[in-house]
C-alpha positions in Angstrom: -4.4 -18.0 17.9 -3.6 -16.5 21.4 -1.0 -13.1 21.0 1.3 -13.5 23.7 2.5 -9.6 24.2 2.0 -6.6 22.3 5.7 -4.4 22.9 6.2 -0.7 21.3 9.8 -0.4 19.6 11.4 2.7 20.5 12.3 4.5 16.9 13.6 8.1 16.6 11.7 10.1 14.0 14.2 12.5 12.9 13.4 15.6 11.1 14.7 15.4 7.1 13.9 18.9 5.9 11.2 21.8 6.4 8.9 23.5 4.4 8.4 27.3 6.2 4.2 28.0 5.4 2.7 31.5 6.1 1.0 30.1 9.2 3.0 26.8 10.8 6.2 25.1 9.9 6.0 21.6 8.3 8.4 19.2 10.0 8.7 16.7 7.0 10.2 13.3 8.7 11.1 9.7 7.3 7.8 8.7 5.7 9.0 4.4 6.0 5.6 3.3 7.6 4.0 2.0 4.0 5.3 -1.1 3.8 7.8 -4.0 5.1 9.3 -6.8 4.7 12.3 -9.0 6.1 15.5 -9.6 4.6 15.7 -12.8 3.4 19.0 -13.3 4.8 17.4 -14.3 8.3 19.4 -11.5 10.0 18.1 -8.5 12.2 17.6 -6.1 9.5 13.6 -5.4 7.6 13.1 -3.2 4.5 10.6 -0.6 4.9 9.2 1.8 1.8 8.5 4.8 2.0 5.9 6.0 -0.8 5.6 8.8 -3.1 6.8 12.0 -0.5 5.4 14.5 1.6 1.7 15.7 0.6 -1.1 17.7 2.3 -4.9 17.6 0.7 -5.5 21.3 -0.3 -8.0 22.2 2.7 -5.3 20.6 5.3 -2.3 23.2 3.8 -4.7 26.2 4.0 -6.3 25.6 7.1 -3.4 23.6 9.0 -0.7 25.6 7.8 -1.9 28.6 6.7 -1.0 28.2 2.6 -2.0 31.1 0.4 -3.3 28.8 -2.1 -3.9 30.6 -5.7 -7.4 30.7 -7.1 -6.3 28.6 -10.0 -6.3 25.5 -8.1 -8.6 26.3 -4.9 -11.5 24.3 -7.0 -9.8 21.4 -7.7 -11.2 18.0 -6.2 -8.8 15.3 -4.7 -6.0 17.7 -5.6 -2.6 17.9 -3.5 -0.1 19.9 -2.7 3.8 18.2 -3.2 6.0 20.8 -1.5 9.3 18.7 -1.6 9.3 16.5 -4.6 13.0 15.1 -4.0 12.2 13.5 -0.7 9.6 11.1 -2.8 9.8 7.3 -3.3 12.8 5.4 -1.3 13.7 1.9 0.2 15.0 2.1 4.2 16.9 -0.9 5.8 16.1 -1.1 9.4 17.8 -3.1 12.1 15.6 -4.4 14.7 17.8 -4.4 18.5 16.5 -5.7 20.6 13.6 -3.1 21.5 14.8 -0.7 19.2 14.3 0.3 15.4 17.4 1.9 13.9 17.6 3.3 10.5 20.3 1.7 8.9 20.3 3.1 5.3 18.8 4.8 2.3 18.3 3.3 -1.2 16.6 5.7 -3.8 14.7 4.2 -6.7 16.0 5.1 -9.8 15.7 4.8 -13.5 18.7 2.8 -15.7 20.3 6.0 -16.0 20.6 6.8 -12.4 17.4 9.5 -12.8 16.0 9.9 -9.4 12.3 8.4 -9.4 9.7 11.1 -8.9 6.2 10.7 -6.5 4.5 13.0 -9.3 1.4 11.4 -10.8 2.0 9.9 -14.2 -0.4 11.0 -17.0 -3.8 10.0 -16.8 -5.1 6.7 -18.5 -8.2 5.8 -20.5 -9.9 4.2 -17.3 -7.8 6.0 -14.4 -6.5 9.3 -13.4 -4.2 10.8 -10.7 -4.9 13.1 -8.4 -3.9 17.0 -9.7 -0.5 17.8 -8.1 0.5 21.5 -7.3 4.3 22.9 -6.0 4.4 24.8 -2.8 4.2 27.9 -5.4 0.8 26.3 -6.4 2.2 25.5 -9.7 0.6 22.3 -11.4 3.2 19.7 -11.5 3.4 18.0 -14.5 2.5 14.8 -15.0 5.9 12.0 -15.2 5.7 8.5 -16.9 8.8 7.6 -14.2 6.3 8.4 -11.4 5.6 6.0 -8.4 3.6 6.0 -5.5 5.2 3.1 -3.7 3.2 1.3 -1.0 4.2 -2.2 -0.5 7.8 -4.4 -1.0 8.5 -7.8 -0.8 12.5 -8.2 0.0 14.2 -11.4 -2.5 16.9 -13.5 -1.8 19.5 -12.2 -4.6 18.9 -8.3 -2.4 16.3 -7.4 -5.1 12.4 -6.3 -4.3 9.4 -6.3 -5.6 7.7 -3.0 -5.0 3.4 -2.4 -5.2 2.7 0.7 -6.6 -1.0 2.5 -6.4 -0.8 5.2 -9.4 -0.1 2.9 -12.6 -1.0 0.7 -10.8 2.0 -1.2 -11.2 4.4 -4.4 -10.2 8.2 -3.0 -9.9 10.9 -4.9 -9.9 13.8 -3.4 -8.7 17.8 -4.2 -8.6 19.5 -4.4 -4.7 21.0 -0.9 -5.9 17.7 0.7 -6.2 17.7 0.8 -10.0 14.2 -0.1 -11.7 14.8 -3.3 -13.6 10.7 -4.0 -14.6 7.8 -1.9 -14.8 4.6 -4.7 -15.4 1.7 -2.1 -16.2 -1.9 -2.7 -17.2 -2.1 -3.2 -20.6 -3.2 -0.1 -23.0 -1.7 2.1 -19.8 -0.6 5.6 -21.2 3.0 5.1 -20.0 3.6 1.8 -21.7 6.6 3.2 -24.4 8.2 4.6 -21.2 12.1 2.9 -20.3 11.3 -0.8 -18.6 7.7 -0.5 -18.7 6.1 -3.8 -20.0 2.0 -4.5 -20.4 2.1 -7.6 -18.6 -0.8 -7.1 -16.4 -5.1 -7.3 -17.1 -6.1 -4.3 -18.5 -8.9 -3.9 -15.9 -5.5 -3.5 -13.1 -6.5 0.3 -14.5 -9.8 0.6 -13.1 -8.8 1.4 -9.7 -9.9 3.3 -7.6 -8.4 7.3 -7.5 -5.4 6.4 -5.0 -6.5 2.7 -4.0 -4.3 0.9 -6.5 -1.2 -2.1 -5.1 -0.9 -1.0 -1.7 0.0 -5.1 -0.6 3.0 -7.5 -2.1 4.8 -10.8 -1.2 7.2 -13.2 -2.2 6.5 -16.6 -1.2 9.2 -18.2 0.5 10.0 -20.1 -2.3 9.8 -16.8 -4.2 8.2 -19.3 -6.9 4.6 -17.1 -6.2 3.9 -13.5 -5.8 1.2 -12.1 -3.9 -0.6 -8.9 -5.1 -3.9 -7.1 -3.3 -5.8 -4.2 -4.5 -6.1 -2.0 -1.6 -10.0 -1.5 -2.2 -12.4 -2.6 -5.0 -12.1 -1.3 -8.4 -14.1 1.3 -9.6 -15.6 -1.4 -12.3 -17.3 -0.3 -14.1 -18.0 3.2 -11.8 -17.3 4.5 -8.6 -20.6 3.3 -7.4 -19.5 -0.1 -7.6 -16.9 0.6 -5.5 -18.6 2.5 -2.9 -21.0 -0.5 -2.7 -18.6 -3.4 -3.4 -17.3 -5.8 -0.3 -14.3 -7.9 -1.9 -11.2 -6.9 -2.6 -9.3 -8.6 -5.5 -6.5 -10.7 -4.8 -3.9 -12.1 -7.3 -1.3 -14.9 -7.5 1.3 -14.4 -10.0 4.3 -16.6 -11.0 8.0 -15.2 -10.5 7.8 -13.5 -13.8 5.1 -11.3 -13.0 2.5 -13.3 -15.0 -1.4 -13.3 -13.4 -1.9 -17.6 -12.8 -5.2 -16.8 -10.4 -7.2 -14.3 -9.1 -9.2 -15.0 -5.7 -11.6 -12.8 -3.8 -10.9 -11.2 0.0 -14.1 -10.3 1.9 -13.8 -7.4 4.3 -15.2 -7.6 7.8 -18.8 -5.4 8.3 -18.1 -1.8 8.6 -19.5 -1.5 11.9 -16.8 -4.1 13.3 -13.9 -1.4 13.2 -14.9 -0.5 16.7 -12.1 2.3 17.2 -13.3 3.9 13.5 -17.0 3.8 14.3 -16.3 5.4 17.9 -15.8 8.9 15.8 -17.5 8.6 12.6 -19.9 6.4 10.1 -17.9 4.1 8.2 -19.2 2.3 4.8 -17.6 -0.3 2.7 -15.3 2.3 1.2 -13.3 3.3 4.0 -12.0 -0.4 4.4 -8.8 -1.4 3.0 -6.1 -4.1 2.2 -2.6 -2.4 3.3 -0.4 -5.2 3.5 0.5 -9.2 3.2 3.2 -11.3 4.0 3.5 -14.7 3.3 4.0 -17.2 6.0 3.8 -20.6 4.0 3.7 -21.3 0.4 0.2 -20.3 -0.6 -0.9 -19.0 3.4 -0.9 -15.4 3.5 -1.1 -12.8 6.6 -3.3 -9.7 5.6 -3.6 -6.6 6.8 -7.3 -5.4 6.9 -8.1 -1.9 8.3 -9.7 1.6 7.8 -7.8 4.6 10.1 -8.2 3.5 13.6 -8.6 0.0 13.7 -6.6 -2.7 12.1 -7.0 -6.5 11.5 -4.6 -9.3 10.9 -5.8 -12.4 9.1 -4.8 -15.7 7.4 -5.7 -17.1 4.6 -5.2 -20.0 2.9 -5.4 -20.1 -1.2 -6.3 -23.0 -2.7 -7.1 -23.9 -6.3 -10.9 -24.5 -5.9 -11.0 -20.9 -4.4 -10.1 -19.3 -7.6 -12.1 -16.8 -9.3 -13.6 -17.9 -13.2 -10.6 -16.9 -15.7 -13.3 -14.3 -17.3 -13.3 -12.2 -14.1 -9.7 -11.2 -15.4 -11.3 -9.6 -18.3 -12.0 -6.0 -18.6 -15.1 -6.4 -20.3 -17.1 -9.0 -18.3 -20.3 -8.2 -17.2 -21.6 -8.1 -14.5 -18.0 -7.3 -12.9 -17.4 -8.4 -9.6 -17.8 -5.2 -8.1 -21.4 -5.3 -9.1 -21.8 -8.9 -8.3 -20.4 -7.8 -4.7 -22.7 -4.4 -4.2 -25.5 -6.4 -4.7 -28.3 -7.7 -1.8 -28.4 -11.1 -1.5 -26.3 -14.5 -1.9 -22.5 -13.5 -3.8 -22.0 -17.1 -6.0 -18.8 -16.6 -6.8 -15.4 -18.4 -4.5 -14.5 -16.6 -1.3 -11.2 -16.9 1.0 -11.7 -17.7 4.4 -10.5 -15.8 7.3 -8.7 -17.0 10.4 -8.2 -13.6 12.8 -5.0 -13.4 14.7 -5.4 -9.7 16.0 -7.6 -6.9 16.1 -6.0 -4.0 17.5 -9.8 -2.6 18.6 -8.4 -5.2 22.0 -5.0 -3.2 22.3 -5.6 0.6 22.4 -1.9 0.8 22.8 -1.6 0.0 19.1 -1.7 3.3 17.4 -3.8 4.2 14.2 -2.8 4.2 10.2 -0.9 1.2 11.0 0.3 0.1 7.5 3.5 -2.0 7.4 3.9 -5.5 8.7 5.9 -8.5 8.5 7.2 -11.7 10.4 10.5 -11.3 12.9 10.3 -14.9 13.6 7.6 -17.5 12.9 5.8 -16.5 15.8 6.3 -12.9 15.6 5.4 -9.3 13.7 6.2 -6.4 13.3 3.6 -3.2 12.6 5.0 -0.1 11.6 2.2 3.1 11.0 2.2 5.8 8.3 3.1 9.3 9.8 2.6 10.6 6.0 6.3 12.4 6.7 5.3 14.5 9.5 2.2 16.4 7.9 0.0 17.0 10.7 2.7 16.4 13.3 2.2 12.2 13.0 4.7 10.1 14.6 5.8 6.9 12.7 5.2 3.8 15.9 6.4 0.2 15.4 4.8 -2.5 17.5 5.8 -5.8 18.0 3.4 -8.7 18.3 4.4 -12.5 20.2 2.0 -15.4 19.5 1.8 -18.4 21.5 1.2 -20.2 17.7 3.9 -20.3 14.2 2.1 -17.8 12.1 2.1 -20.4 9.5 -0.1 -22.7 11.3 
């Protein structure tokens, strides 16, 4: 497919609020680059998400700004710090004018009895866990059953979403207020007696990866299908399967929520991320899923990247393409992981890919692009993840013209 024009969108990152550390002052700004998707009443406005609030890794708060971190939680691997808990999870409603991205409004996600929804980790499962989480005090921050960390939407016709979220992981269903209708969690998940929360998903939805849960979501436009990608492989049955693996599972559920098929997304070679492998070695864990959008009834548009470089593909799903029912189960052996780390022919269905754009051809498209979906059938929109500021990132929307529908 030939892309027309690549056009930056002028946006106005605002500061929201300010954290004062011993050695630099954190800027925290709208963090709405995670996801997006158009509002399915045809108009100029898209829904972005913003996902579970500002956070620094330890290392980056003590070195970058200078935090006196306490010895209690200096040792602690994958930990981070979560210096303004309030300004986690929220839906934004952009308008899109001409060449220019407006914010038009806030909607916070909430519980039934209008409870804010916190970005804390929720407590650690049988086959998962969340990352430690320590207050600017270094404080440990207890774990929360309501917790989200919300990383892709998919706007509905009746002003409802469905939002991906990485920590349960979990499907969300939420009201056009903001309140949190459905919670579909794997099954056996340790916050399945929390308010809304049903165990409607595979059990094996648990074995993600530490922070590489539902990063991707769509609606078909039907809204008869939803579309639901892992961001990486699951750590199935241990991380070394997931270090190694080189398919990404990929699910089609009905309107309910309910798994019908599960298909399998091959990622590009490592060494193809050109603008990644320009300033360090990549391997097949650094490559991830952040985003699809559908563009027919079963043709899908995915986002493929690692930091620098990103990819956008279609795919076609098709019912000879699905993956053997007993890959859904938990306790299948070999898993697919380990089929997919393995040398030598993989036997089991893959999607082909049909690539639209590679952003390694237009350096002019920034990195930790994230967000994506159709202004018009021969049109996107990318939005990257500044992470609300930390490390002074700016939040850049592109937009992309193809000569081609994106449907095909």
């Amino acid at each position: 497919m030939d892309l027309v024009e690549v056009v930056p969108l002028r946006w106005r990152d605002d500061p929201i609020a300010e954290v004062d550390f011993p050695g630099s002052k954190l800027v925290i700004r709208h963090g709405i680059g995670s996801g997006l998707s158009r509002d399915r009443s045809g108009g100029e406005f898209v829904w972005a998400i913003a996902d579970r609030g500002p956070n620094l890794e330890l290392r980056t708060a003590i070195d970058d700004y200078g935090w006196q971190a306490p010895e209690s939680c200096r040792g602690e691997a994958d930990a981070k710090l979560m210096p303004r808990l309030e300004l986690g999870p929220y839906l934004a409603r952009l308008r899109i004018h001409g060449e220019q991205v407006e914010l038009d409004g806030i909607v916070r996600l909430t519980d039934a009895r209008g409870t804010q929804i916190p970005g804390c980790p929720v407590p650690d499962g049988d086959h998962f866990q969340c990352e430690p989480a320590f207050d600017f005090d270094g404080r440990p921050i207890p774990p929360d059953p309501l917790g989200m960390d919300t990383e892709g939407i998919a706007a509905l016709s009746d002003g409802g979403f469905w939002v991906g979220e990485e920590y349960g992981p979990s499907l969300v269903q939420v009201a056009p207020s903001g309140r949190v209708v459905r919670r579909l969690v794997p099954k056996g998940s340790a916050i399945a007696h929390a308010d809304h929360v049903e165990e409607a998903l595979p059990a094996l939805a648990a074995r993600r990866h530490l922070n590489r849960g539902f990063e991707a979501v769509a609606a078909s436009p039907s809204e008869d299908r939803l579309f639901l990608a892992f961001q990486s492989p699951l750590s199935h049955p241990d991380k070394t399967a997931f270090e190694r693996a080189r398919h990404v599972r990929l699910w089609e559920l009905d309107r309910d929520g309910r798994v019908l098929a599960q298909y399998l997304y091959p990622f590009d070679e490592p060494d193809t991320f050109v603008r990644d492998v320009e300033k360090k070695k990549l391997g097949w864990k650094d490559l991830k899923i952040c985003e699809l959008t559908a563009v027919g009834e079963r043709s899908l548009l995915v986002l493929e990247r690692s930091t620098e470089t990103c990819k956008i593909y279609r795919i076609e799903l098709a019912d000879e393409l699905r993956v053997p029912a007993a890959h859904l189960d938990v306790d299948t052996r070999p898993t697919i992981e380990e089929l997919s780390a393995m040398d030598g022919p993989f036997d089991l269905p893959v999607l082909a890919k049909q690539l639209l754009f590679t952003s390694d051809d237009h350096p002019e498209v920034s990195a930790d692009i994230e967000g994506m979906t159709p202004l018009s059938e021969r049109s996107l929109l990318l939005v990257s993840d500044n992470d609300f500021g930390v490390q002074d990132k700016a939040t850049r929307f592109f937009r992309l013209s193809f000569a081609s529908p994106l449907g095909g």
